[in-house]
C-alpha positions as CSV (number, residue, x, y, z in Angstrom):
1,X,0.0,0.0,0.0
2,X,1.1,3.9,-0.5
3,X,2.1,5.6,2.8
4,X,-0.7,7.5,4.0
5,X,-3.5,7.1,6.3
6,X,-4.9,3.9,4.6
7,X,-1.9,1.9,5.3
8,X,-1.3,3.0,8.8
9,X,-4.9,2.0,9.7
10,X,-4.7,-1.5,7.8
11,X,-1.3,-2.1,9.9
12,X,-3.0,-0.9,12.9
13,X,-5.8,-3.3,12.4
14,X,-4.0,-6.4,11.5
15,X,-1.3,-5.9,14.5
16,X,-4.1,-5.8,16.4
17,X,-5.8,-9.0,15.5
18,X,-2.5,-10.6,16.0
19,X,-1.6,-9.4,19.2
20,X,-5.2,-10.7,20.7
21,X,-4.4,-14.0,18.7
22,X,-0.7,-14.3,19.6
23,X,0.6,-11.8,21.6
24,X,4.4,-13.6,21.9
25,X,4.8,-13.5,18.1
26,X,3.3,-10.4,17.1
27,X,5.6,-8.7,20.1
28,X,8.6,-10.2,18.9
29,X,7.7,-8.7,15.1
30,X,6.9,-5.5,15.8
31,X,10.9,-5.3,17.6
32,X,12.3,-5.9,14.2
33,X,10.1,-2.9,13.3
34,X,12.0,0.1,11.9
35,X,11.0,3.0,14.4
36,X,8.5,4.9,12.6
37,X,6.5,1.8,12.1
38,X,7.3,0.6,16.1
39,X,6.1,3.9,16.8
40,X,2.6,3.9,15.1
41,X,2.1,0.1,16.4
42,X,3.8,-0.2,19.9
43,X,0.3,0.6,21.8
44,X,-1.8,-2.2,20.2
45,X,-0.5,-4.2,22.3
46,X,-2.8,-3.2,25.0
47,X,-5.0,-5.2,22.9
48,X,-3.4,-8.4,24.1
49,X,-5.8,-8.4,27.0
50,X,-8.7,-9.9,24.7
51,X,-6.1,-12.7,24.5
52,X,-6.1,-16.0,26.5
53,X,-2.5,-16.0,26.0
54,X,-2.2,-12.1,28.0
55,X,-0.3,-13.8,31.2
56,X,2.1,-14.9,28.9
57,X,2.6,-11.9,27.3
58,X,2.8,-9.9,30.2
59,X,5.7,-12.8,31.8
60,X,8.1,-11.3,28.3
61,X,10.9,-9.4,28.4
62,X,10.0,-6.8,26.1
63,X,10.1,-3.2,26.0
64,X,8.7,-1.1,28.3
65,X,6.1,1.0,26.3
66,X,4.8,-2.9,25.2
67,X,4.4,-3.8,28.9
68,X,2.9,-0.9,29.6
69,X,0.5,-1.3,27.2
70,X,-0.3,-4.8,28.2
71,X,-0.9,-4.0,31.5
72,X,-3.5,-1.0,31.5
73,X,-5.3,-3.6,28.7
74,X,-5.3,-6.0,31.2
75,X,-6.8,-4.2,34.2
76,X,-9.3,-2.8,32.4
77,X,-10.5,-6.7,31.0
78,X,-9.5,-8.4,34.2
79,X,-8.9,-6.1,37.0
80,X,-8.5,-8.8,39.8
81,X,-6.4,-11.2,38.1
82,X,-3.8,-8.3,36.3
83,X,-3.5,-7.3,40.4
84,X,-2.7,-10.5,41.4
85,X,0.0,-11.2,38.8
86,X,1.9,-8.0,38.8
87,X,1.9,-8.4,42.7
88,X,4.1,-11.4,42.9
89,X,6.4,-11.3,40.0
90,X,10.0,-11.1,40.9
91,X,11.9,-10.2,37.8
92,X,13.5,-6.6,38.1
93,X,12.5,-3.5,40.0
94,X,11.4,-1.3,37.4
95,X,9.5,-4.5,35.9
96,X,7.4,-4.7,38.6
97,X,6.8,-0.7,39.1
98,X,5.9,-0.3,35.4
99,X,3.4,-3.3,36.0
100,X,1.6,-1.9,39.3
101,X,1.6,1.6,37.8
102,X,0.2,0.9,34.4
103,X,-2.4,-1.8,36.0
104,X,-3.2,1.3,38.1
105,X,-3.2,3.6,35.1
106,X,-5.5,0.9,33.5
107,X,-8.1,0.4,36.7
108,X,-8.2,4.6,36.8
109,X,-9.3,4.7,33.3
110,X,-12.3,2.4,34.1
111,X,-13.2,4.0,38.1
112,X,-10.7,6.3,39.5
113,X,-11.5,5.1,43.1
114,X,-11.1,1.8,42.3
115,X,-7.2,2.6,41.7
116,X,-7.5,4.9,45.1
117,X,-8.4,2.0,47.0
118,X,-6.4,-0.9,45.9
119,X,-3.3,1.7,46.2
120,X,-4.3,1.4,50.1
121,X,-4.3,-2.1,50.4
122,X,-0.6,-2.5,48.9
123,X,2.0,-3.2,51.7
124,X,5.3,-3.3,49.9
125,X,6.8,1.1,49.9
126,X,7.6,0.8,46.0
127,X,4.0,-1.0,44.5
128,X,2.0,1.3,46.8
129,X,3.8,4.2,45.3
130,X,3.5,2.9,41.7
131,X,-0.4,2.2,42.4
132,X,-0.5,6.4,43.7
133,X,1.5,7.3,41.2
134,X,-0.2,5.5,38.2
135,X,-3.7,6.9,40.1
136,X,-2.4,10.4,40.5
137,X,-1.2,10.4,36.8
138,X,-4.2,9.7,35.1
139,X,-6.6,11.2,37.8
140,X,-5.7,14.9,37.8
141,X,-5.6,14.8,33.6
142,X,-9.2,13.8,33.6
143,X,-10.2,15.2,36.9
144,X,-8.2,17.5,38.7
145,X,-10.9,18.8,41.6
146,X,-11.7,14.9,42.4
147,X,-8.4,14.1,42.4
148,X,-7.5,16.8,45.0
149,X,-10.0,15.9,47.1
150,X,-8.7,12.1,47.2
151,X,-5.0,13.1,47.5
152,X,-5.6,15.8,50.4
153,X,-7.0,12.5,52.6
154,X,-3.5,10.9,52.5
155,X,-1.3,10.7,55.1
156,X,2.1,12.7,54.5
157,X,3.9,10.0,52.7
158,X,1.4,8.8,50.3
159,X,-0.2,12.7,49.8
160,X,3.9,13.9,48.6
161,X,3.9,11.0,46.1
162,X,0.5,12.1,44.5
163,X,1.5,15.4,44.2
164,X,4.8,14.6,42.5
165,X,3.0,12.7,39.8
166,X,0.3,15.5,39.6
167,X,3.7,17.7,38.8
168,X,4.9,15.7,36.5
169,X,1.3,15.1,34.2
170,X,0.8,19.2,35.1
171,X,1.2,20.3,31.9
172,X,-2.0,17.8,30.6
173,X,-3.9,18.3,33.6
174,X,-3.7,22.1,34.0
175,X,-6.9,23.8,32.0
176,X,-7.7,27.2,32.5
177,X,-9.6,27.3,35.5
178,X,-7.0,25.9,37.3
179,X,-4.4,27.3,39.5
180,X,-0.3,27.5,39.1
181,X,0.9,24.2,40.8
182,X,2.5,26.3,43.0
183,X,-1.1,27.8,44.1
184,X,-2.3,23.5,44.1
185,X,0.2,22.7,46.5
186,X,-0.7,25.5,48.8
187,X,-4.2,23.1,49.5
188,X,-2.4,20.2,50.5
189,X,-0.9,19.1,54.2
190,X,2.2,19.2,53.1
191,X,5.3,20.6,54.8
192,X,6.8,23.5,53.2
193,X,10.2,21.1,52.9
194,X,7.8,18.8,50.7
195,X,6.0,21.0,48.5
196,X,9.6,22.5,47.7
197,X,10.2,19.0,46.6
198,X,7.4,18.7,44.6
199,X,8.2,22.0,42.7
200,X,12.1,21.6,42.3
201,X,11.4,17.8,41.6
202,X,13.2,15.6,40.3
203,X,9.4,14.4,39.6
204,X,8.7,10.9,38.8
205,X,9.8,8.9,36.2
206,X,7.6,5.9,36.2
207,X,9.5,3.5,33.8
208,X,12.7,4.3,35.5
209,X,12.2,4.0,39.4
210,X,15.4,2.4,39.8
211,X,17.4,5.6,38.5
212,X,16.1,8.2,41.0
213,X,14.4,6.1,44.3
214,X,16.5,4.1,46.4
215,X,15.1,0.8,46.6
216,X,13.5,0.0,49.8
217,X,14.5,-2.9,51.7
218,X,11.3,-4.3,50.4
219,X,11.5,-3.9,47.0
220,X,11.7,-7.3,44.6
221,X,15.5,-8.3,43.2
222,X,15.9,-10.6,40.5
223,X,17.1,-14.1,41.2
């Protein structure tokens, strides 16, 4: 086919139906990809939650956008059973914050408070913060005011987490009636040693935890 619309939209759909009919294969074709094509195709692979075959996807090394993709797919088909798995893998550490953050990216898209409250019942210091910041991320672009009133009603810790991720999505979740972030902050419980944080940053990187958060003692290591 010529380049053009027509031909990105028949690739689209035909990577689709492959990644919900073989998830493994299509990933490891679309790699070979050069990286304008990658580019247009990497996010069907959220698609792979349609697929029986999605845990096994999801269990691949492959890039990180991919993953990401699989995961929010994958909450929003299966909530319980994406929470489950990303929960007890032990490969990496940024392989299992991408996963909690995106399933929480994925189960925000669907209910917002459904992502609040499974962030609460995570015990382990780096999936609770992936599950706020993956909440907090999508939240305040869709819904700032709710958002606010969900992340002033967390204690210290978890409230300073939210609002870095609101700082680093600010520029999608900021719309005309809203305030400077500066202004935002001033709402929040936060000390002013915090909020100074939050402004001066760094601000989270989701897909690379490992490069700017110590790991707590907690955290998973690979084998």
């Amino acid at each position: 086919m010529p380049e053009g619309p027509d031909k990105v939209k028949a690739l689209g759909d035909s990577v689709k139906a492959w990644v919900q009919s073989e998830p493994l294969a299509a990933f490891t074709w679309m790699l070979t990809l050069p990286q304008p094509l990658f580019e247009k195709v990497k996010m069907t692979s959220g698609a792979a939650a349609a697929s029986p075959n999605v845990k096994a996807a999801a269990d691949s090394d492959r890039p990180t956008m991919m993953l990401h993709g699989v995961m929010i797919g994958w909450a929003m088909k299966d909530p319980a059973a994406a929470e489950a798995w990303c929960t007890q893998i032990r490969t990496t550490r940024d392989f299992r914050y991408v996963c909690v953050f995106s399933v929480a990216d994925g189960l925000c898209r669907k209910k917002a408070t459904d992502a609040a409250a499974w962030a609460t019942t995570l015990p382990q210091p780096d999936d609770r913060n992936a599950a706020i910041d993956g909440t907090a991320t999508i939240w305040c672009r869709g819904g700032l005011a709710d958002a606010t009133v969900w992340i002033k009603q967390l204690n210290p810790t978890d409230m300073k987490r939210a609002a870095q991720s609101v700082a680093a999505s600010w520029g999608l979740a900021k719309v005309k009636t809203d305030p400077s972030l500066e202004v935002w902050l001033g709402q929040l419980s936060l000390s002013p040693a915090d909020k100074e944080d939050v402004l001066k940053g760094p601000r989270p990187d989701s897909f690379h935890i490992s490069k700017y958060q110590p790991a707590p003692a907690s955290a998973p290591s690979k084998p």
